[in-house]
N, C-alpha and C positions, 0 to 999 in steps of 0.2 A: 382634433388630435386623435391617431389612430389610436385604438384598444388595445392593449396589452393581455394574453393568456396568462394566470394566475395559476390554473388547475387544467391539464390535459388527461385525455384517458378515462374519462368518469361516464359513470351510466347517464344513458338519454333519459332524461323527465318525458322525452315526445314519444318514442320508440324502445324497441326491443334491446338497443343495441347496447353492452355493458361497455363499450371502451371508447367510442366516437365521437362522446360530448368533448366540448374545453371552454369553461369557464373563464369571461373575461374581467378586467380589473372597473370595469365601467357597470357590472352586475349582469350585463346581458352573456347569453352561451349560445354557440351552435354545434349542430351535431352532422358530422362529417359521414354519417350512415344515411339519414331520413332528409340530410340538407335543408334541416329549417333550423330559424333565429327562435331562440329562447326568450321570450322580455317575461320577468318576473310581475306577478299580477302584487300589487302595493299592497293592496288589504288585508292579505292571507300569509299563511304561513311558507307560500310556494316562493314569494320574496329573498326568503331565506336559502341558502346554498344545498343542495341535495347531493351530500356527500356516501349516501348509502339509500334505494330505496325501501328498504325494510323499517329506514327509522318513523317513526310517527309523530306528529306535531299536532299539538292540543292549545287550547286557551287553558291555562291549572294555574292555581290561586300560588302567591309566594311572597313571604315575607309580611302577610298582613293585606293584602293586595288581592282580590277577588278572582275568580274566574269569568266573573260578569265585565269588572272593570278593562281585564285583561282584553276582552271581546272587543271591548267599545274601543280599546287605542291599537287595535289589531297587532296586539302583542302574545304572540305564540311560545309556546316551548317545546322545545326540542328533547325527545323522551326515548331513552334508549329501549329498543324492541322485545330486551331480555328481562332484564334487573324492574323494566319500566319507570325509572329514574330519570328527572330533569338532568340534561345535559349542559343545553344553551338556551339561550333565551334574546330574541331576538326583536330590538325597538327600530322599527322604522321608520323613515325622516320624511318629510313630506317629497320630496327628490328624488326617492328611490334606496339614497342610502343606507343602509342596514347595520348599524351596531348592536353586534351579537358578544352578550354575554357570558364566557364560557364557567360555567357551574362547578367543575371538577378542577378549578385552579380561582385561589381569593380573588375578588376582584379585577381579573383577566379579560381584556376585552381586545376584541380586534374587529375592524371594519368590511363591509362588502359595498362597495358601489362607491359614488362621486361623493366620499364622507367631506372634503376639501366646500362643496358646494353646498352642504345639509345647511339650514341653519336653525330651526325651532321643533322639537319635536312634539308634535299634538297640533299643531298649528293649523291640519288640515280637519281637524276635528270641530272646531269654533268658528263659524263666519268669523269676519270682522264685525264690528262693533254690536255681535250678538248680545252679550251682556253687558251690562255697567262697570264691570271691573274684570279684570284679567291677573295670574299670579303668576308671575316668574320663576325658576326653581332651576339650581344647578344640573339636577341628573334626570334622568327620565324615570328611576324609581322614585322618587320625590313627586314628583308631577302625576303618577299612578296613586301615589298615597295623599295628595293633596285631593285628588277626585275624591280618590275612596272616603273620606276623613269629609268633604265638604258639601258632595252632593255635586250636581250637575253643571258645576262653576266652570270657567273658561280656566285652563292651565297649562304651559309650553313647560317646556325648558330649552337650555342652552346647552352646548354639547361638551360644556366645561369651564370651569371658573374659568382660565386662562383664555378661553375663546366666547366667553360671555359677549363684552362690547363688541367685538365687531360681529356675534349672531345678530344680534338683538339692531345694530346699526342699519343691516340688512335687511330688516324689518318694519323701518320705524312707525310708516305710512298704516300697517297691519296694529304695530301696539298700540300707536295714538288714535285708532276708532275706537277706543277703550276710554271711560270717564276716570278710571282709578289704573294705575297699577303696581300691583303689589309685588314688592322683591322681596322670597322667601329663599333667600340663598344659606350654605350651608357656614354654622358656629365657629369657625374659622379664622386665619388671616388672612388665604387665598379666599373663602368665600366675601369675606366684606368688603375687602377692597374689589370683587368685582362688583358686588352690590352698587360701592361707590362710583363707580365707574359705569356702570348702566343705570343709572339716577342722574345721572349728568348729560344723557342722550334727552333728557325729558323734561319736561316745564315741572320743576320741584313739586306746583302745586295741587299734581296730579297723582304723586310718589309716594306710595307707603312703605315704610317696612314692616315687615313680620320679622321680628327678635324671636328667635330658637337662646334660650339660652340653657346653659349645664342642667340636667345631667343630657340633655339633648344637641345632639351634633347635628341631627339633619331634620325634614318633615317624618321621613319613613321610621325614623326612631320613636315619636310618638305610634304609631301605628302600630308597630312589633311591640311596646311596652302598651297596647290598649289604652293609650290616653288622648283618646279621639277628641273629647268636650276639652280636655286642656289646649288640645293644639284649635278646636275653633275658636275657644277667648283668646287664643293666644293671636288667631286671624284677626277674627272680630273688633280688638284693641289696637290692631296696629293703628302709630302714628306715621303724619307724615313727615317721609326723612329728611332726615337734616345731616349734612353736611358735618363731616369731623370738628367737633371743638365747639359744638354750640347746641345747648342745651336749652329748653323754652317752660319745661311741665315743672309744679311746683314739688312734685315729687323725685325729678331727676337734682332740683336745687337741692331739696334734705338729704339724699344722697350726698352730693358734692360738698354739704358741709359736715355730716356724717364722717365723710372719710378726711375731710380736715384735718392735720396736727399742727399746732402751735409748735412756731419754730420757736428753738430754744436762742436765746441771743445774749451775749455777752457786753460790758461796756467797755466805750474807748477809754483812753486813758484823761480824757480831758472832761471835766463835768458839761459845760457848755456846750460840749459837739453832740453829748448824747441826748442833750434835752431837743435838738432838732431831729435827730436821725432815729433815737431810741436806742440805740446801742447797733451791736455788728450780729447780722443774720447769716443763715448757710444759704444759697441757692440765690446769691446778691453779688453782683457785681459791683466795688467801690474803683471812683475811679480818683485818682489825686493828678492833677494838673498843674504846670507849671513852665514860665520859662527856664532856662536852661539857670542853674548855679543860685537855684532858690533855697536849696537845703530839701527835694521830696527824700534823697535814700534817708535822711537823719529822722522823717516826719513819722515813713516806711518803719525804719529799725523800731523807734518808739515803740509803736503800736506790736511790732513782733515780741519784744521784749517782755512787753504788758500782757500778751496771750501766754504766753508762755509761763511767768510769775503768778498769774494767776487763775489760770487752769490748769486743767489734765491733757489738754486736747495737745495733738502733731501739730506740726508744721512745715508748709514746704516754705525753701526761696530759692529765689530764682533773682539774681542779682549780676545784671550781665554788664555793668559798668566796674567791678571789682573784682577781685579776686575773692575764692574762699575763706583765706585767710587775712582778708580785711574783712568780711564777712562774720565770723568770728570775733574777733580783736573789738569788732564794732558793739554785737551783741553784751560782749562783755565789760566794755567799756559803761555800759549803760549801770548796770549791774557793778561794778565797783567805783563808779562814779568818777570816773577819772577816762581821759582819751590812750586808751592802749597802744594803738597805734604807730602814734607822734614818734619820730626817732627822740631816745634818750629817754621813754618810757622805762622805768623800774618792777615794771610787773614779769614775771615769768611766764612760760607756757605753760607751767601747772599748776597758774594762778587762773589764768584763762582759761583752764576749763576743767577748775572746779569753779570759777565763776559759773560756767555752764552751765556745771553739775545741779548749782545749787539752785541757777534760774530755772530747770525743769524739775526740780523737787525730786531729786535724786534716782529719776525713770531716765535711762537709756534709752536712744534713738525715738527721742520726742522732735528732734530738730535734725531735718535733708534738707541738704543744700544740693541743687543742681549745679554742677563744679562745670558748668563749661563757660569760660568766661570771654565775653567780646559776642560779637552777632552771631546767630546759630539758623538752620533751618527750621520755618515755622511748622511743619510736619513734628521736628525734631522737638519741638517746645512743646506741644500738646501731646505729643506721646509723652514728654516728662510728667509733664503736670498731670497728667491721667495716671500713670504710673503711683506718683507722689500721692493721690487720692486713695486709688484703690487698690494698690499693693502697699502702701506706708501707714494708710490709715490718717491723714492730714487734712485734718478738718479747715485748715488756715492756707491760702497758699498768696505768696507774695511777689509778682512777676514786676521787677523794673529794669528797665523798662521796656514797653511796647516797643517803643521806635528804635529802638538799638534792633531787631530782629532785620529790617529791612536797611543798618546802614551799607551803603554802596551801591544797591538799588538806583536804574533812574528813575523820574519822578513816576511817572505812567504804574512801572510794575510798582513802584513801593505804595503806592496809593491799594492799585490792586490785590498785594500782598495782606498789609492792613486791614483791610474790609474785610478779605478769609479770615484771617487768623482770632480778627476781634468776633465776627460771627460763630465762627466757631465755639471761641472763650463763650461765647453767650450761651451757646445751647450745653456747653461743658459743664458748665455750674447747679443747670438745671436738670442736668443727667443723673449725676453724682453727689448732686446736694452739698454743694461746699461752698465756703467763703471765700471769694476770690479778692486781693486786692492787687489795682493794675495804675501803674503808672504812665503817662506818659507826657512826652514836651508839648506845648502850644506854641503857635507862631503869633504874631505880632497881632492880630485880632481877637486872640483867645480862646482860640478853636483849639482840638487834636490837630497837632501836625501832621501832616499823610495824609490822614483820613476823618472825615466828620464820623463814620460810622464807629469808632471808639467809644464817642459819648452818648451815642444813641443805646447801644448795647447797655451803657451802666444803667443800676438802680439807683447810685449814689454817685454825683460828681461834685468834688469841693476843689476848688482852686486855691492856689498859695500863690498870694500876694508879699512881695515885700521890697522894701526900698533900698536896695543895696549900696547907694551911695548918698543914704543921707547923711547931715552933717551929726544928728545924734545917733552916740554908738547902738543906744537901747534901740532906736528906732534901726537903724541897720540890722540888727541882730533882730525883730521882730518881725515875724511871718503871721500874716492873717491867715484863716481859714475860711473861705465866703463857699457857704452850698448852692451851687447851681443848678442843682437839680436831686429831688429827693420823693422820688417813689413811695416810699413806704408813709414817710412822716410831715411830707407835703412842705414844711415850711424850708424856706430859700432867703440868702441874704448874709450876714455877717453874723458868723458862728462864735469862732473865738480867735482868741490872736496866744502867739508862743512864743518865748524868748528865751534864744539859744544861748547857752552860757559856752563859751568857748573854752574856760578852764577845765570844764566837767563833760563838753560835748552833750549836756542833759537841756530837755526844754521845760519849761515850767509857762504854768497857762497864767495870763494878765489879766487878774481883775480890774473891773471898770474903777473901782475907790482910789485914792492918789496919799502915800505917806506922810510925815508931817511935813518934807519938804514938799507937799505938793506936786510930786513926781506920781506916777502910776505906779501899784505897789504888783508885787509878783507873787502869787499862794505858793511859798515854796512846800505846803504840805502834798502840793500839785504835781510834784516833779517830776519828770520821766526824760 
């Protein structure tokens, strides 16, 4: 590919001549007076761009960093003729390219030569498999302070978090003559995830990291703060890395139960569910199952009811088979013990909600309702419910159900729909620490309809069983509770059973003991 002139007009480095150089973007220059090619000699400071012959270039010690050391990685600086002030400072690549540091603007760097091609800097300084271990480091001031700090160890760098993996990939044959290598990249989130990211080029069991952590951002900041012996325990100790989310030292474990807190957890409204589950936690997904016309919203409502009566805490619902104000009328019904609803109901609206009033203990907007009623976009739900969280402050949130979001759906997307939306619910909970409960229908095997991954996502699944046409009323009207799967509290099986009184629309839980007639007696002190 031809060269491109960058700089016309500049003094000859070869000759007399002040205007007949031009400097090309590939680093080489010729001079249109003496007609000779310029190739910059790599070692020296000639490397670097000769925009003034007056200026002078030295090895000078910066930032903690030697004048000796500076020699050894033929890193120069550029020293204005007058003031005698560092200007630039000039690291170059084993290629030729040249990243020059401009002094007199923070942090300001701009390139000379095939910077696109560079990929390790120091690299021409260490044979391969000179030493037993080799240290990686994000900047090339790092990799000066990691010599200075270490002694005559092998150390590159990369020519930037963002272009770490594919330096380092360009290498690999050069890093793996190495028994160790150490990733000292910079306290970051760009630097760890490069970290991560070039620990993945390498057989783990060769991999360390060096942890920089607070008050230290990079290697050169021990160096500037003289805390030379703390950054080599800090070498010295490194483990080998490990991969996000997994932890091995028994001191990373007293950490991890150190920062532990006991969720705080509330009970259901039924004695028998809690003795399985342990009551209702934040950062847990419940999920209630059922076929269709089981009675979940009535099971649903309960339990809203019961938070509500007996905490302090919000709550969202989210109730896409009713309307708001069956939503309502529902809640309250529970609360004056009678079905509000029903036409030819005698209650008022402002019986209903000072029922309300009275189930949140006289606090205002402890109870949102997401008013969009019928299927909605699953974007549109988790922006609610995230909303409902952390602008409403609702510690409770109530979505029934799942499967109404994707009715209309063919089968293909609404399977595909399901699996986002309940994925997502999963990582929701555990974002925001809250109590989700999710409903949704099973099909004729007893799966999640749509989709398996509903059940997978929960911490708690209980199914509702019940016999809709049998011939005893009790037994119609009774809904089992069977936990199919229970995270926290392990036991599975037949919880309890509820028996819906249709006068009162209230359930009340079915002790196992039988009345004098012999029948199964109901703890009406149970009732919700």
């Amino acid at each position: 590919m031809t060269s491109k002139p960058v700089k016309t007009h500049q003094p000859c480095p070869m000759c007399d001549s002040s205007d007949a150089f031009t400097l090309y973007d590939d680093g080489h220059g010729y001079c249109f007076s003496c007609e000779k090619t310029y190739k910059p000699k790599l070692e020296t400071h000639e490397a670097m761009e000769k925009d003034d012959k007056t200026y002078v270039y030295n090895f000078c010690s910066w930032r903690g960093v030697s004048a000796k050391t500076m020699e050894r990685f033929g890193v120069s600086t550029k020293l204005d003729p007058d003031t005698k002030q560092p200007v630039e400072i000039g690291f170059i690549y084993p290629n030729g390219a040249v990243k020059i540091r401009d002094l007199r603007k923070d942090k300001a760097f701009h390139w000379k030569g095939p910077a696109s091609q560079a990929t390790l800097f120091g690299k021409d300084k260490f044979p391969a498999g000179s030493a037993k271990a080799i240290t990686i480091v994000e900047g090339e001031l790092d990799a000066l302070s990691v010599y200075e700090m270490l002694g005559d160890y092998p150390v590159v760098s990369v020519r930037s978090a963002s272009s770490a993996k594919k330096d380092c990939s360009k290498e690999l044959d050069y890093l793996n003559s190495f028994d160790r290598i150490y990733l000292c990249f910079d306290n970051d989130e760009p630097g760890q995830r490069a970290a991560r990211q070039v620990a993945e080029l390498f057989d783990f069991n060769k991999v360390y990291q060096v942890k920089i952590t607070a008050p230290f951002k990079d290697a050169n900041d021990f160096l500037v703060e003289g805390k030379q012996k703390e950054f080599r325990r800090t070498w010295y100790n490194a483990k080998r890395f490990l991969p996000d989310g997994i932890v091995s030292s028994f001191k990373d474990f007293k950490e991890l139960l150190d920062k532990e807190v006991e969720k705080d957890s509330i009970p259901y409204p039924w004695a028998t569910l809690n003795e399985f589950t342990y009551g209702i936690r934040s950062s847990e997904v419940t999920l209630f199952t059922a076929l269709e016309g089981i009675g979940k919203t009535e099971i649903i409502r309960a339990i809203e009811a019961h938070v509500l009566e007996t905490t302090d805490a919000n709550i969202g619902i989210i109730h896409l088979e009713e309307t708001p104000e069956r939503t309502l009328k529902g809640l309250a019904g529970l609360h004056l013990k009678q079905p509000v609803h029903i036409p030819g109901s005698t209650v008022s609206k402002e019986e209903v909600v000072n029922a309300l009033r009275e189930m949140s203990g006289g606090k205002d907007e402890r109870i949102h309702i997401y008013s969009h009623y019928g299927s909605s976009d699953p974007d549109d739900v988790l922006g609610a419910i995230r909303f409902l969280v952390a602008a409403c402050g609702c510690k409770y949130v109530f979505l029934d159900h799942i499967t109404m979001i994707v009715t209309g759906l063919n089968d293909n997307d609404e399977r595909k729909t399901l699996d986002y939306i309940s994925t997502k619910l999963g990582m929701l909970v555990k974002e925001l620490d809250f109590s989700l409960f999710l409903v949704s229908h099973e099909n004729d095997q007893g799966q999640t309809r749509g989709s398996r991954n509903i059940s997978k996502i929960a911490d708690t699944h209980i199914r509702l069983i019940r016999d809709k046409l049998a011939a005893s009323e009790l037994e119609r009207n009774t809904t089992s509770l069977v936990v199919y799967k229970n995270r926290f509290g392990a036991r599975t099986g037949l919880a309890t059973k509820l028996v819906f009184d249709p006068a009162t629309f209230c359930l009340s839980e079915l002790r196992e003991e039988v009345d004098e007639d012999g029948l199964p007696a109901i703890d009406k002190e149970d009732k919700m």
